[in-house]
N, CA, C and O atoms as a GROMACS GRO file, in nm:
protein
  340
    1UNK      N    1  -3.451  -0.541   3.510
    1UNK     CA    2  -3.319  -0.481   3.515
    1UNK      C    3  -3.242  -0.520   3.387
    1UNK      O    4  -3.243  -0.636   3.348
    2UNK      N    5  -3.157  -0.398   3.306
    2UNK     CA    6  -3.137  -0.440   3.174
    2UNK      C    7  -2.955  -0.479   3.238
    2UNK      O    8  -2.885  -0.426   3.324
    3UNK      N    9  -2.929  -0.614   3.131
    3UNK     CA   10  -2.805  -0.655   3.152
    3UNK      C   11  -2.712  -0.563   3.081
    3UNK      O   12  -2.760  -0.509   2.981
    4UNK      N   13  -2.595  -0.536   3.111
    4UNK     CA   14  -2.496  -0.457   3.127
    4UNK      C   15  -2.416  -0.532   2.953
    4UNK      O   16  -2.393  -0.650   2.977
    5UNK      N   17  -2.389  -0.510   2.854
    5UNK     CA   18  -2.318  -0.534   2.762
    5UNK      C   19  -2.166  -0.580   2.764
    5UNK      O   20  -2.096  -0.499   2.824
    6UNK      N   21  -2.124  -0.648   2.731
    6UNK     CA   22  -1.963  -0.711   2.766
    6UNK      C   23  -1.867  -0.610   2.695
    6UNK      O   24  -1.868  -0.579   2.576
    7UNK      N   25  -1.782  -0.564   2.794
    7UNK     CA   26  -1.709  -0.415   2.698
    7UNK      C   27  -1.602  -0.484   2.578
    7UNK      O   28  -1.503  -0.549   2.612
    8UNK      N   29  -1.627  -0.466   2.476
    8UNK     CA   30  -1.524  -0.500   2.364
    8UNK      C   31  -1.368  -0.447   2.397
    8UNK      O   32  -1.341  -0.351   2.469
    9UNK      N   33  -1.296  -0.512   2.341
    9UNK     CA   34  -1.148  -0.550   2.373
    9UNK      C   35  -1.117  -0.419   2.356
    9UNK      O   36  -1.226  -0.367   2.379
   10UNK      N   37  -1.016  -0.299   2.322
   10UNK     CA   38  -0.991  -0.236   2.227
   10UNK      C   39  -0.898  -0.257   2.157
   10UNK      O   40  -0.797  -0.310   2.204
   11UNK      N   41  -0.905  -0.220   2.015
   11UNK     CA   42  -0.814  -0.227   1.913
   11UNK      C   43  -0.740  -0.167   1.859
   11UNK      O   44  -0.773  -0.051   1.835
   12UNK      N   45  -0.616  -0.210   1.819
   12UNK     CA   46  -0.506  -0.141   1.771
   12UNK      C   47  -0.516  -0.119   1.600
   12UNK      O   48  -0.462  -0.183   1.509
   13UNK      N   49  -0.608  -0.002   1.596
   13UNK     CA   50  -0.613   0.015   1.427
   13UNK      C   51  -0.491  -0.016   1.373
   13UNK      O   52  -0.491  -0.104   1.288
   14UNK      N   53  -0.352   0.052   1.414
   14UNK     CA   54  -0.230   0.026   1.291
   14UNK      C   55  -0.221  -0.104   1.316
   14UNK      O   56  -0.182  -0.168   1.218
   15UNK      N   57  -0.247  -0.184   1.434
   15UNK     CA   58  -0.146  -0.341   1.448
   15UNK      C   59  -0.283  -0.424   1.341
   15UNK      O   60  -0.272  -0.528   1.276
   16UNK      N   61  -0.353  -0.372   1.350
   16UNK     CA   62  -0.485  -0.448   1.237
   16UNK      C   63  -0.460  -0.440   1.113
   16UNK      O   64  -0.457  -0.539   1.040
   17UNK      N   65  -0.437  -0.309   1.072
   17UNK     CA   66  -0.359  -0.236   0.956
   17UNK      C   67  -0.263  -0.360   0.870
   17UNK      O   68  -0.284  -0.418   0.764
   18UNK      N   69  -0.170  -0.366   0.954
   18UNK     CA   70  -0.018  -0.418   0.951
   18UNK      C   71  -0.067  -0.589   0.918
   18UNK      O   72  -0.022  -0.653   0.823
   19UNK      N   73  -0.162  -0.638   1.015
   19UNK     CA   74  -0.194  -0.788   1.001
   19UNK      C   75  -0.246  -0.808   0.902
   19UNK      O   76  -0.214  -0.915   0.850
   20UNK      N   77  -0.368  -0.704   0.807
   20UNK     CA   78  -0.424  -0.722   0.679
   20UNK      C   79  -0.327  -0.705   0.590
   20UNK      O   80  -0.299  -0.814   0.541
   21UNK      N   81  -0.257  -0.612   0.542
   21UNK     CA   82  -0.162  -0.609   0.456
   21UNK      C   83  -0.067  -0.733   0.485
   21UNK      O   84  -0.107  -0.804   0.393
   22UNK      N   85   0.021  -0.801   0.541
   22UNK     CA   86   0.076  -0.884   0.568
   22UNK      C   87   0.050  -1.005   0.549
   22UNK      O   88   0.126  -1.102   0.547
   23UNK      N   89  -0.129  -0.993   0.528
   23UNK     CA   90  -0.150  -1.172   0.492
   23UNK      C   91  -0.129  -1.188   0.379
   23UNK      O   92  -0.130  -1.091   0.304
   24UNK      N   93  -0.100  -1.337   0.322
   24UNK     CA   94  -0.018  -1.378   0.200
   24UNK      C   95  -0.177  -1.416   0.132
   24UNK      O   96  -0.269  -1.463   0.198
   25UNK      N   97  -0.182  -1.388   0.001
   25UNK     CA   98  -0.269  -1.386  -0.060
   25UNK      C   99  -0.232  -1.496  -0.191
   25UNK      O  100  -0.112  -1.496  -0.218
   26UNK      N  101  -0.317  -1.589  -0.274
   26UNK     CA  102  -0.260  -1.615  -0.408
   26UNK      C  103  -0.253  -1.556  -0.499
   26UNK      O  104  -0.350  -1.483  -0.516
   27UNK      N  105  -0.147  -1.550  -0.603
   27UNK     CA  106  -0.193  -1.488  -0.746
   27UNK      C  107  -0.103  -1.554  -0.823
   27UNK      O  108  -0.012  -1.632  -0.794
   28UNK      N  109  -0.159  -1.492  -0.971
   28UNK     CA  110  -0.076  -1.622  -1.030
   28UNK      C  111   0.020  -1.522  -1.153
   28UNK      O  112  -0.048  -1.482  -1.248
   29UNK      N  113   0.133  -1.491  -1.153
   29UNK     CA  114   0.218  -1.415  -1.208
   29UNK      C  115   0.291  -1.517  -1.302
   29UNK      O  116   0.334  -1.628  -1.272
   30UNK      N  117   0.294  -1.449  -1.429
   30UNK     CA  118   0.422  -1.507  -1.514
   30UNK      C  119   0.369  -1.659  -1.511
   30UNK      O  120   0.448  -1.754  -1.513
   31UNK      N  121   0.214  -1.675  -1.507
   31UNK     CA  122   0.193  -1.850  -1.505
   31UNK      C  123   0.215  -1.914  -1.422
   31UNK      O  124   0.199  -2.036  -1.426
   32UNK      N  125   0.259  -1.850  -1.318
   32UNK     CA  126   0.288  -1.938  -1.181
   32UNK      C  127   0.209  -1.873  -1.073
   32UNK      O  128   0.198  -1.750  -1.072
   33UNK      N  129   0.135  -1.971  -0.957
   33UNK     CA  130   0.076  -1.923  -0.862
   33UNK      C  131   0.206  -1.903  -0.768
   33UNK      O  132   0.309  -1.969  -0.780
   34UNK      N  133   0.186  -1.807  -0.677
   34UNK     CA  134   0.252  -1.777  -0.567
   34UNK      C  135   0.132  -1.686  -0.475
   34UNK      O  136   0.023  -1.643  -0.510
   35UNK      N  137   0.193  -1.680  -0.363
   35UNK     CA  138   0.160  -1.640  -0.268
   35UNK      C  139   0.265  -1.522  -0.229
   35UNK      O  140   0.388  -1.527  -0.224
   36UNK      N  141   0.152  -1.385  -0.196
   36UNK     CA  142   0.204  -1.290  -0.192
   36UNK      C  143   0.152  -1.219  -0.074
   36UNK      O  144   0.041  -1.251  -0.029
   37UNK      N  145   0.237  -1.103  -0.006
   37UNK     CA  146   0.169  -1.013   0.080
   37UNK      C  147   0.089  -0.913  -0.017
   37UNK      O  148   0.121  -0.868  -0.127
   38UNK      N  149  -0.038  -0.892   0.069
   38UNK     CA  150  -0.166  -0.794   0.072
   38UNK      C  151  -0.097  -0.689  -0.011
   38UNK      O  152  -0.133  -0.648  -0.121
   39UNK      N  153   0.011  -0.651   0.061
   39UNK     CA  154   0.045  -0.495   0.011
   39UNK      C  155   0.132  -0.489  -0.111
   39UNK      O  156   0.153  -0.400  -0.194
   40UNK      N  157   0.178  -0.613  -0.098
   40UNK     CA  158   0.309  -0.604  -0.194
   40UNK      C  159   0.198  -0.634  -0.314
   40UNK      O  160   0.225  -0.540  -0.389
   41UNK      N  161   0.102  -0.696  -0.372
   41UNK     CA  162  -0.007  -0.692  -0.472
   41UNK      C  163  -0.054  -0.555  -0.474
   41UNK      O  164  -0.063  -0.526  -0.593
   42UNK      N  165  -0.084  -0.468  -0.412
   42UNK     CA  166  -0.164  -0.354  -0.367
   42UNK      C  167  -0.063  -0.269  -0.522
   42UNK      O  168  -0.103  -0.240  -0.635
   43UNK      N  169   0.066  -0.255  -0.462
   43UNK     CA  170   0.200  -0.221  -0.511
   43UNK      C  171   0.199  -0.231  -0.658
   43UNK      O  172   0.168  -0.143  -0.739
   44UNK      N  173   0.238  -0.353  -0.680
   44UNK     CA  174   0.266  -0.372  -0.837
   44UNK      C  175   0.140  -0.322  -0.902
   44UNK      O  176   0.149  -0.250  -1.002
   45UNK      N  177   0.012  -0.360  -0.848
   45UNK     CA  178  -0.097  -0.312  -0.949
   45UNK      C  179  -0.052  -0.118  -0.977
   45UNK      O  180  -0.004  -0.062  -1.075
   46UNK      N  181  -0.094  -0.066  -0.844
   46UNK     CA  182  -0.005   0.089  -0.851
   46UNK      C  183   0.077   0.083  -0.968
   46UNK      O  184   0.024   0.141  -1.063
   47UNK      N  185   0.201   0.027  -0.993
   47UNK     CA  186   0.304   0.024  -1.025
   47UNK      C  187   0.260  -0.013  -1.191
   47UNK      O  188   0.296   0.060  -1.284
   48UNK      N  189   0.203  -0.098  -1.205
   48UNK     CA  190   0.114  -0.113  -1.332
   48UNK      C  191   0.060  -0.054  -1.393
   48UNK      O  192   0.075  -0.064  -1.515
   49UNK      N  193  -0.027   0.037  -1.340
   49UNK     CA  194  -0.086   0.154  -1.329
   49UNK      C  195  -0.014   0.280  -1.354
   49UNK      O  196  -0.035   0.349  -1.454
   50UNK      N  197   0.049   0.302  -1.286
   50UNK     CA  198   0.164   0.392  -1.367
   50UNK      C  199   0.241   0.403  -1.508
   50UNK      O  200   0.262   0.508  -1.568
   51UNK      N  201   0.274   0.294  -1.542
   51UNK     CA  202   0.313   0.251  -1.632
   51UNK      C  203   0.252   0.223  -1.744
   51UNK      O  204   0.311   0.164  -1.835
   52UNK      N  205   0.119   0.261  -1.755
   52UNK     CA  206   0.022   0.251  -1.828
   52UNK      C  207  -0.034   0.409  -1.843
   52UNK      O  208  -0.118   0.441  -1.927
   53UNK      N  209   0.020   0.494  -1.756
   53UNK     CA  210   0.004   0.638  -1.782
   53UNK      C  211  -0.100   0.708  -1.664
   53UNK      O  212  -0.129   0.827  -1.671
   54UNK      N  213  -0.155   0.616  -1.547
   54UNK     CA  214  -0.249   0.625  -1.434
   54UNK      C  215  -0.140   0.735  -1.368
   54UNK      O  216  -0.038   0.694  -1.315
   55UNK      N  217  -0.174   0.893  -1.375
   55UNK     CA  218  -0.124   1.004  -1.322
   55UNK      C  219  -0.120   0.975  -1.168
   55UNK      O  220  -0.033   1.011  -1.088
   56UNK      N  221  -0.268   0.881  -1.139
   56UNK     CA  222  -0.278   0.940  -0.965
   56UNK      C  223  -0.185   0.806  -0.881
   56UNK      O  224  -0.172   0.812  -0.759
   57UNK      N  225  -0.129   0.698  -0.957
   57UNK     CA  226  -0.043   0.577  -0.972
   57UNK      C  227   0.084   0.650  -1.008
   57UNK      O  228   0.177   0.626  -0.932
   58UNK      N  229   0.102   0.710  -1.078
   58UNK     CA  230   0.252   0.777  -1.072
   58UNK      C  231   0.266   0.880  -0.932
   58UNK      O  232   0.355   0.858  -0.850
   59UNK      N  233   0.211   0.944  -0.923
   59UNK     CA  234   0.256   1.036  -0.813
   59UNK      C  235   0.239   1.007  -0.687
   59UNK      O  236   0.262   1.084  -0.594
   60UNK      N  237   0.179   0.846  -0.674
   60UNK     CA  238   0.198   0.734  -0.521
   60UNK      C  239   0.288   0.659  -0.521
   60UNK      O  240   0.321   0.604  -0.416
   61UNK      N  241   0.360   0.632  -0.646
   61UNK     CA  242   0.477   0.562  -0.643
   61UNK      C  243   0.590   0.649  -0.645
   61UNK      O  244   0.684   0.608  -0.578
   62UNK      N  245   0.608   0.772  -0.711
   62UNK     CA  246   0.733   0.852  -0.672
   62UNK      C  247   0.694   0.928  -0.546
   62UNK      O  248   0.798   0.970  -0.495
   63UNK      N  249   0.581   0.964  -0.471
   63UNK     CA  250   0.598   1.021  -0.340
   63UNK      C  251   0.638   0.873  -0.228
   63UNK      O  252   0.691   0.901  -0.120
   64UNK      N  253   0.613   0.735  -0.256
   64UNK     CA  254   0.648   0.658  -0.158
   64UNK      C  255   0.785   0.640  -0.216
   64UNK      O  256   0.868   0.634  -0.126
   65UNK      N  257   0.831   0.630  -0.321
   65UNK     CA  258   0.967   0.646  -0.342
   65UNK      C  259   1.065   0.719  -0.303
   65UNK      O  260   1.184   0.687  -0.315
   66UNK      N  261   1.014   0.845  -0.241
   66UNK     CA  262   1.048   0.940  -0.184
   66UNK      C  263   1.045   0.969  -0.078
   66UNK      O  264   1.137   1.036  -0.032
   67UNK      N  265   0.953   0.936  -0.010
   67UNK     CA  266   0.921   0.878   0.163
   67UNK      C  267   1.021   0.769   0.207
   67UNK      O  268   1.037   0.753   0.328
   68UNK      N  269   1.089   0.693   0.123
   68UNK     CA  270   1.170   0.534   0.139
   68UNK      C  271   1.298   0.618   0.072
   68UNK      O  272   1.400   0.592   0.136
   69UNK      N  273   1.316   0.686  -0.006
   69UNK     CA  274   1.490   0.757  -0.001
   69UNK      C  275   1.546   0.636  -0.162
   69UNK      O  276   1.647   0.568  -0.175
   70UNK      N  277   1.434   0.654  -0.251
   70UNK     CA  278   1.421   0.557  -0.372
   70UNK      C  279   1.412   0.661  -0.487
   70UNK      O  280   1.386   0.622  -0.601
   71UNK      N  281   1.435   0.804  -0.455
   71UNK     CA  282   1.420   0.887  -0.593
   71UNK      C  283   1.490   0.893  -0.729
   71UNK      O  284   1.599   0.944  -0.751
   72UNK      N  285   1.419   0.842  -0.804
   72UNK     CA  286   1.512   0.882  -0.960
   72UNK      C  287   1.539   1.040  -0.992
   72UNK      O  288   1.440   1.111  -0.977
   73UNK      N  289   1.649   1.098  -1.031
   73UNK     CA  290   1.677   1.204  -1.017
   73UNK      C  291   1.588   1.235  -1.159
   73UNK      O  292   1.519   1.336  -1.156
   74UNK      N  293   1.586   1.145  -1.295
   74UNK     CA  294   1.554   1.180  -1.413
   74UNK      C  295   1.368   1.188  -1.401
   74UNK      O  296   1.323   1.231  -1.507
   75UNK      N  297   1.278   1.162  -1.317
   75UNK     CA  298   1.150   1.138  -1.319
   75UNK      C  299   1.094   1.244  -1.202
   75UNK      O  300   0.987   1.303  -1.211
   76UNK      N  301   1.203   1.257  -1.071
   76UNK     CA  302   1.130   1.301  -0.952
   76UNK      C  303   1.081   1.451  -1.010
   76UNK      O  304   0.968   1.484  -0.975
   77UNK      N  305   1.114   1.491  -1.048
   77UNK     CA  306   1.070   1.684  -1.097
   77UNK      C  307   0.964   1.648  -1.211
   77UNK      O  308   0.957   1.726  -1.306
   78UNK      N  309   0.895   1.552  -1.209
   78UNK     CA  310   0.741   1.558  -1.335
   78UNK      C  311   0.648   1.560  -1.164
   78UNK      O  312   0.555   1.641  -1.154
   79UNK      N  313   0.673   1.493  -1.075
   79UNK     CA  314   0.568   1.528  -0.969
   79UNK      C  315   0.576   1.629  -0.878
   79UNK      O  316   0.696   1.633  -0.850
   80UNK      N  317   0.536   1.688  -0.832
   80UNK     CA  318   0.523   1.805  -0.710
   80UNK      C  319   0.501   1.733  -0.584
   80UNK      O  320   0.390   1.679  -0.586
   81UNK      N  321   0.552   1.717  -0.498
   81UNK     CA  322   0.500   1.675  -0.355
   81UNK      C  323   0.510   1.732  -0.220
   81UNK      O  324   0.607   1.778  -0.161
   82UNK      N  325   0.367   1.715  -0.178
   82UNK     CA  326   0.345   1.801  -0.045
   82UNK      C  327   0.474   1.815   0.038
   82UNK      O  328   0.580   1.799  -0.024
   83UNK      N  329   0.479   1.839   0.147
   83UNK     CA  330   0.546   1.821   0.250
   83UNK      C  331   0.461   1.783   0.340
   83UNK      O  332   0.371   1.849   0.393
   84UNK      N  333   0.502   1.637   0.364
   84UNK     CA  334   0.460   1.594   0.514
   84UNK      C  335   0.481   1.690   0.652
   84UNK      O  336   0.576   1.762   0.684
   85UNK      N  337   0.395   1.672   0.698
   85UNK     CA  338   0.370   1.773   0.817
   85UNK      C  339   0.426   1.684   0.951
   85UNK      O  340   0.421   1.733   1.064
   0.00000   0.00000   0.00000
């Protein structure tokens, strides 16, 4: 007789989501280590990236700029953005 498998918990993809981005990570900025959230590193690199001329880094930072109510009036009209559905 085959034993029956222990049913796994289920999981909350976004609350998993939310706990990875949220953990504090090291890095070392400006010569100093600090400790940072997941996402907020995720961010500045983006943000770096942009600023270095990374097209698909510019148009994730002015559409989340724009999702958050952060639009520069002088930059927002170089990107086109969908409409969220």
């Amino acid at each position: 007789m085959k034993r029956r498998k222990a049913a796994r918990a289920k999981r909350d993809l976004g609350a998993m989501l939310e706990q990875m981005d949220s953990e504090l990570i090291w890095v070392t900025e400006g010569g100093k280590r600090k400790r940072l959230p997941k996402i907020e590193v995720e961010f500045k690199k983006r943000f770096a990236n942009a600023l270095k001329g990374d097209l698909k880094a510019v148009a994730l930072i002015l559409r989340t700029a724009r999702q958050y109510g952060l639009r520069d009036p002088n930059v927002a009209h170089l990107v086109r953005f969908k409409k969220a559905n």
